[in-house]
Every structure is written in C-alpha cells, then in structure tokens.
N, CA, C and O atoms as CSV, one atom per row, in Angstrom:
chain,resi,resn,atom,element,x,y,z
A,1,UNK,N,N,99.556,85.627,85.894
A,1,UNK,CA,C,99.145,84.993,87.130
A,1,UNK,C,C,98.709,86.077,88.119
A,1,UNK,O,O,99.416,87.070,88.293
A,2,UNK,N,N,97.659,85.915,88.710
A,2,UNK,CA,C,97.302,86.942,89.695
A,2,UNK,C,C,97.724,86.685,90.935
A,2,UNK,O,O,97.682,85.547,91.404
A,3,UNK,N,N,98.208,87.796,91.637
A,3,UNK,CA,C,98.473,87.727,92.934
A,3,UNK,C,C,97.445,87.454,94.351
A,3,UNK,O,O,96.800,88.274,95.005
A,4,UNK,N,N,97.547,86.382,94.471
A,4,UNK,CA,C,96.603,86.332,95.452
A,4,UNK,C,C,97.031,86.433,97.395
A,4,UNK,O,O,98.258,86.386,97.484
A,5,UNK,N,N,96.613,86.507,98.301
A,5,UNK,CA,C,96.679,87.308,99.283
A,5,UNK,C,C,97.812,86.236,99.952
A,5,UNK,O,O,98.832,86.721,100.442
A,6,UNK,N,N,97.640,84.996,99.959
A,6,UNK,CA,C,98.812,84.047,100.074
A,6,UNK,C,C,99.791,84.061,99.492
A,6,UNK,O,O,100.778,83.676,100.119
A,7,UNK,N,N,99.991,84.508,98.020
A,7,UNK,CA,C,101.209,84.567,97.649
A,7,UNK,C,C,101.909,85.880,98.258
A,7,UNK,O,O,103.037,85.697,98.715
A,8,UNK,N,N,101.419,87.091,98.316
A,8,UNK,CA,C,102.068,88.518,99.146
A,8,UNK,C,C,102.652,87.623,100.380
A,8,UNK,O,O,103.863,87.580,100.600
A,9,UNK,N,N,101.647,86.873,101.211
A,9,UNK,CA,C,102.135,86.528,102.523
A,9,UNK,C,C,103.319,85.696,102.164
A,9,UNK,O,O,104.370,85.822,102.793
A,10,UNK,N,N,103.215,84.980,101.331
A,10,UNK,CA,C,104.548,83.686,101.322
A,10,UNK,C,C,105.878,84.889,101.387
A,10,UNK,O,O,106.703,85.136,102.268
A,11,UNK,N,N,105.508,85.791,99.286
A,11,UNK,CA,C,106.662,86.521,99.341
A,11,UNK,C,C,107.527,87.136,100.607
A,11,UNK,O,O,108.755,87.059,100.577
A,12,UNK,N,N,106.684,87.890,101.976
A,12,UNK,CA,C,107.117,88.563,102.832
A,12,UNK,C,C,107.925,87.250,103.534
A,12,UNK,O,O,109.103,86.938,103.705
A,13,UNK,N,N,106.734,86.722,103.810
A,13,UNK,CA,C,107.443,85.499,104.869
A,13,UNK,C,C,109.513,84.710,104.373
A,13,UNK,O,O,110.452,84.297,105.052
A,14,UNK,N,N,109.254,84.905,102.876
A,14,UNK,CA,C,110.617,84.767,102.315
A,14,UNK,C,C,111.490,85.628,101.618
A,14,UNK,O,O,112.187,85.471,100.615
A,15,UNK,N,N,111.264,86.705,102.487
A,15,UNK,CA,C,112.440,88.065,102.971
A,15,UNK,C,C,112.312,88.533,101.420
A,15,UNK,O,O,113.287,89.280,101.343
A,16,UNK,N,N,111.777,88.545,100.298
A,16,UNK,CA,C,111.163,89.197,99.313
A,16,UNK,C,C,112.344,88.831,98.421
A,16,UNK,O,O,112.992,89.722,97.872
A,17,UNK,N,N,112.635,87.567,98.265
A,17,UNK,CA,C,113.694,87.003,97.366
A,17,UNK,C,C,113.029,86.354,96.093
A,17,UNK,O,O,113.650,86.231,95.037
A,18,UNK,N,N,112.161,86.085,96.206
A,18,UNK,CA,C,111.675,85.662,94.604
A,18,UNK,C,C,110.267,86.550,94.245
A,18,UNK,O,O,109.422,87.052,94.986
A,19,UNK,N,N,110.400,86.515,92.831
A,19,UNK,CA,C,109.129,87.205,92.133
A,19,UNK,C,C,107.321,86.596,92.586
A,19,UNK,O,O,106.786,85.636,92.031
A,20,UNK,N,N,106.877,87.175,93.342
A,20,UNK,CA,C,105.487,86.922,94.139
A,20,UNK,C,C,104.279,86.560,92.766
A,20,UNK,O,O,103.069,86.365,92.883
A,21,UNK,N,N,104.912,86.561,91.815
A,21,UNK,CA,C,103.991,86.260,90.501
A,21,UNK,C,C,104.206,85.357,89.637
A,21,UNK,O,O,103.286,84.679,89.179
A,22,UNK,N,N,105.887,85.160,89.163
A,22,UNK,CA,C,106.289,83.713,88.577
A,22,UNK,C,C,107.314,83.294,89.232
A,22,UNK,O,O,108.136,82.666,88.565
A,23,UNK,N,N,107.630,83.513,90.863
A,23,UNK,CA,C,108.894,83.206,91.269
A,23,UNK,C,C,110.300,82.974,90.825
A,23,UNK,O,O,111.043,82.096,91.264
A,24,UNK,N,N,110.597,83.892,89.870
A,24,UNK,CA,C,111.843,84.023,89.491
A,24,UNK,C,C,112.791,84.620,90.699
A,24,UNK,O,O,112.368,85.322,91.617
A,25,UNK,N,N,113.930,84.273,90.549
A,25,UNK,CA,C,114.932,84.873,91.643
A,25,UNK,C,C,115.396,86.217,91.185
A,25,UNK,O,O,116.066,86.990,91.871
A,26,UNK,N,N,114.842,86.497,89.555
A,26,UNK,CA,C,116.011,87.835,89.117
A,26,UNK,C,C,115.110,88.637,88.712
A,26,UNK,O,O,114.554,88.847,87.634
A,27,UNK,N,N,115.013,89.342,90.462
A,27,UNK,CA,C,114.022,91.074,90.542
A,27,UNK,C,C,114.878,91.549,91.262
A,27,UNK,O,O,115.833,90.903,91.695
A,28,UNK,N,N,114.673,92.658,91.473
A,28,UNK,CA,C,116.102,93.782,90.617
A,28,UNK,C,C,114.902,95.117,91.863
A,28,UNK,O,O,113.672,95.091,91.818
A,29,UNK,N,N,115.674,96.046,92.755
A,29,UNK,CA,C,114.950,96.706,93.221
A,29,UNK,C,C,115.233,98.597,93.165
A,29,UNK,O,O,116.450,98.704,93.317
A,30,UNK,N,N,115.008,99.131,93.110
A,30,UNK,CA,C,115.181,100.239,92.644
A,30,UNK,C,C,115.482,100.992,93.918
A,30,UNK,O,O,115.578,100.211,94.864
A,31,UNK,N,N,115.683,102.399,94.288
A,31,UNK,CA,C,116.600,102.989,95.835
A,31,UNK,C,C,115.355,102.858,96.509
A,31,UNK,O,O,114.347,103.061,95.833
A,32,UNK,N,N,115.236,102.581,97.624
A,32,UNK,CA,C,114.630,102.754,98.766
A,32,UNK,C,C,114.416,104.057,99.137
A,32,UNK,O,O,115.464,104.703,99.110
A,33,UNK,N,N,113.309,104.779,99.523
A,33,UNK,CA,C,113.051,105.822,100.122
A,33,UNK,C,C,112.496,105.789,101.228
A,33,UNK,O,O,111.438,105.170,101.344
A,34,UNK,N,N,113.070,106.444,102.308
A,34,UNK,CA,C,112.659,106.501,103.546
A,34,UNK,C,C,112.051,107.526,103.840
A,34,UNK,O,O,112.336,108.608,103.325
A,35,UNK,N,N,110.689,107.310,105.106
A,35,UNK,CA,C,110.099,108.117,105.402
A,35,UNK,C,C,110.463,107.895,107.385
A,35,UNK,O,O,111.040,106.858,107.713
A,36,UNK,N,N,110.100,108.850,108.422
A,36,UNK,CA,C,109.998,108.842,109.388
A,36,UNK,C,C,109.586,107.038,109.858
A,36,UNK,O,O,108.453,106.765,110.254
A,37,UNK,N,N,110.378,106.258,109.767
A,37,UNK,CA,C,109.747,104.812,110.470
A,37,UNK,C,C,109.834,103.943,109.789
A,37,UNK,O,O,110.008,102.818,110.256
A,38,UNK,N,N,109.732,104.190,108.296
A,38,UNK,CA,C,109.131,103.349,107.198
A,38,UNK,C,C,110.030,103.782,106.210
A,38,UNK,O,O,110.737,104.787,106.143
A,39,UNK,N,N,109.741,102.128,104.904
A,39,UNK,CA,C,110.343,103.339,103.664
A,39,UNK,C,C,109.575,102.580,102.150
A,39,UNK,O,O,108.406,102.217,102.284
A,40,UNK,N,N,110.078,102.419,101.119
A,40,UNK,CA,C,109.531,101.539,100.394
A,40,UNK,C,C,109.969,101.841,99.357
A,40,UNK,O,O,110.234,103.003,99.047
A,41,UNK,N,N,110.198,100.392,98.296
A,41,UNK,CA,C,110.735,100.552,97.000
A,41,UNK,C,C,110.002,99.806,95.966
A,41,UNK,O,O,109.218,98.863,96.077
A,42,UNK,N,N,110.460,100.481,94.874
A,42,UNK,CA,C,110.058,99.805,93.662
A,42,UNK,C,C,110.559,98.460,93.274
A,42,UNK,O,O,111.776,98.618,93.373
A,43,UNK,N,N,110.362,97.209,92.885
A,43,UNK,CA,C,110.957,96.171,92.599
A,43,UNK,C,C,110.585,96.082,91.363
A,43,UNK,O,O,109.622,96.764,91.012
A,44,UNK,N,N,111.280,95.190,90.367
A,44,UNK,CA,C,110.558,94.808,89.036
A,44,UNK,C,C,111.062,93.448,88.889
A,44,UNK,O,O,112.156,93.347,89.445
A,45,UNK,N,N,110.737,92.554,88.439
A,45,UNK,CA,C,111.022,91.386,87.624
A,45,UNK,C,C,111.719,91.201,86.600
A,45,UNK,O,O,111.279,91.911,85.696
A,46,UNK,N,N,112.550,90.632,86.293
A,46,UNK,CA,C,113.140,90.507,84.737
A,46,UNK,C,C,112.327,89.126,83.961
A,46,UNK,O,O,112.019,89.091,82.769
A,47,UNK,N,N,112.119,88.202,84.815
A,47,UNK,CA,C,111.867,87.228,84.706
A,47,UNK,C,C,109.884,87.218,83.833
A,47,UNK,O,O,109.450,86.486,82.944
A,48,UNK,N,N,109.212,88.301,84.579
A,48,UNK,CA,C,107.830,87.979,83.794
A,48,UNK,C,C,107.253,89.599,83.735
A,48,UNK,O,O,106.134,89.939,83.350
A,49,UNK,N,N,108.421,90.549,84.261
A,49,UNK,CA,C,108.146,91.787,83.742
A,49,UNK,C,C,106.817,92.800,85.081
A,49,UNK,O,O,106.216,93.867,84.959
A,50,UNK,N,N,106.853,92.074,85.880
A,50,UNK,CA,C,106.110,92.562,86.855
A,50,UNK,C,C,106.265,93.702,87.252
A,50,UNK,O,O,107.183,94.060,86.514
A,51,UNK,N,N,105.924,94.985,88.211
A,51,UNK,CA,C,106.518,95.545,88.723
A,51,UNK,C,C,105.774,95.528,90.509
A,51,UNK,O,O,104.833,94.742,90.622
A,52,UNK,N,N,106.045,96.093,91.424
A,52,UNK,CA,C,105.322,96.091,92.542
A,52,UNK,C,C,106.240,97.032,93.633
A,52,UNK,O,O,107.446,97.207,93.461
A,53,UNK,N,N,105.556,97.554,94.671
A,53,UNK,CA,C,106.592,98.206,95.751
A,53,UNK,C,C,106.506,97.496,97.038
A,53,UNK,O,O,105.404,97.267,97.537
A,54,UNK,N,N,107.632,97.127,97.619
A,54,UNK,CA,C,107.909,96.680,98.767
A,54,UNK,C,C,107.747,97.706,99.955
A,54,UNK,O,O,108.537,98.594,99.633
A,55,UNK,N,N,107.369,97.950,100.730
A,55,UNK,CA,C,106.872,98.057,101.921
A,55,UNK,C,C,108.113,97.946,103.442
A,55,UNK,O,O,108.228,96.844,103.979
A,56,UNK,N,N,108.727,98.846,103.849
A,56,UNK,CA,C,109.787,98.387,105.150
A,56,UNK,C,C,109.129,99.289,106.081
A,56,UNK,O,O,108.449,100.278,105.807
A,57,UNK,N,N,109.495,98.697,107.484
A,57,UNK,CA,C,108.849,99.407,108.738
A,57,UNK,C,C,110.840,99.148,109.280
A,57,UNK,O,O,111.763,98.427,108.904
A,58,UNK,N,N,110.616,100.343,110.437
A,58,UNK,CA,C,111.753,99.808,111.518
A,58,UNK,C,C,111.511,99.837,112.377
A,58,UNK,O,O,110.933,100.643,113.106
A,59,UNK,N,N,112.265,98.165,112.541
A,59,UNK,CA,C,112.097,97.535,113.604
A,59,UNK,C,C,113.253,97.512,115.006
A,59,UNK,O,O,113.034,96.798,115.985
A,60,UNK,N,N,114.053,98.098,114.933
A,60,UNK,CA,C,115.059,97.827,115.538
A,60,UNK,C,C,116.030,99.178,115.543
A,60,UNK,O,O,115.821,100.118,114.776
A,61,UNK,N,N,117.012,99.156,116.415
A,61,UNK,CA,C,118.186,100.262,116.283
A,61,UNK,C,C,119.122,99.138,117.154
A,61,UNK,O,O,118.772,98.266,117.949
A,62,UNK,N,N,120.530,99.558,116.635
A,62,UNK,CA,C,122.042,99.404,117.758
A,62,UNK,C,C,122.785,100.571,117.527
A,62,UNK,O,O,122.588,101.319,116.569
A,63,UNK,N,N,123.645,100.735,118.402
A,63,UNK,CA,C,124.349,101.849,118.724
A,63,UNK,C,C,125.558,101.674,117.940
A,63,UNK,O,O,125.839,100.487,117.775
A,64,UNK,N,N,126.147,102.286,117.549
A,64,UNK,CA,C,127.415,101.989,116.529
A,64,UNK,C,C,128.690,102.410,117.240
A,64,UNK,O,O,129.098,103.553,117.446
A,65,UNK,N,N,129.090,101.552,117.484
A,65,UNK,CA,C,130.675,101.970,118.843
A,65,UNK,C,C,131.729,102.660,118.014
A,65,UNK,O,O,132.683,103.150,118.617
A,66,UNK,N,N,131.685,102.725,117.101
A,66,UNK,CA,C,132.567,103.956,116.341
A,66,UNK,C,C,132.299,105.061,116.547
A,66,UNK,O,O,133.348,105.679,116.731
A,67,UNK,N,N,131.164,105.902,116.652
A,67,UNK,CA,C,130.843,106.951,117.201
A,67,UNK,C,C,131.012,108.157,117.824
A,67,UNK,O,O,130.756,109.348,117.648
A,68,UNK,N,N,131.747,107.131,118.937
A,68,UNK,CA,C,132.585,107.797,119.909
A,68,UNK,C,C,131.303,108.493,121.350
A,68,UNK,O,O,130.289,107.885,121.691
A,69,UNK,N,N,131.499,109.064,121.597
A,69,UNK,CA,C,130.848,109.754,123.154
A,69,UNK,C,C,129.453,110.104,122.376
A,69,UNK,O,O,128.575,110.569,123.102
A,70,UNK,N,N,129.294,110.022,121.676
A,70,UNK,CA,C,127.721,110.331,121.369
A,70,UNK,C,C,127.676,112.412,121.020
A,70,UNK,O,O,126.688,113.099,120.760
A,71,UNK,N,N,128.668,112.705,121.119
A,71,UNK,CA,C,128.443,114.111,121.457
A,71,UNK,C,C,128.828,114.597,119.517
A,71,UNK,O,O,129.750,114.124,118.853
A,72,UNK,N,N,127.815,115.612,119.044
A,72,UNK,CA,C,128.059,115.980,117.824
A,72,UNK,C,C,128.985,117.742,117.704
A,72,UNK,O,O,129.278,118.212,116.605
C-alpha cells in the first residue's frame, strides 16, 4: 500500500500509534536521537514489515522542583 500524504497526516494527527501503511498497532520504535530542538527515530512494523522515521520537534519545557535552587 502506498503512503499517501493523508495517511502521514492521519498517522501524526494519531500520536503515531498505528502502522501509516496497514494500520497495525504492533510497530516497535528504535532509540530516539536527539538533536539541538528536534530528534527522530526509526520505527518498523511487525505487522507488514514497513520501516519509516518519525520526526519530534520541542515543544515545550517545565521546571522540575526536585532540582533544588537551580545552582550546579
């Protein structure tokens, strides 16, 4: 099945929980590597053998109150 530009959009739109090619639930993702902002991983399929890389940006930070005074 080919991936067409709606199915990428659905996959994202549903937090990248099923296979964007035969929608199986059992893809399996490999370590994440981060870059300055961004990061991205390998995913694969068990289900129809796909492979593809996911794509992360950051969006957000909170402060972690364990921390303590901020001072290193």
């Amino acid at each position: 099945m080919a991936l067409t530009e709606e199915r990428k959009q659905q996959y994202v739109a549903d937090g990248g929980t099923k296979c964007p090619y035969c929608e199986s639930h059992d893809i399996e993702g490999s370590f994440v590597e981060i870059n300055v902002g961004s990061g991205h991983q390998r995913v694969r399929c068990a289900g129809c053998g796909k492979v593809w890389t996911d794509f992360y940006e950051l969006i957000d930070m909170e402060e972690d109150e364990e921390t303590g005074d901020g001072k290193d």
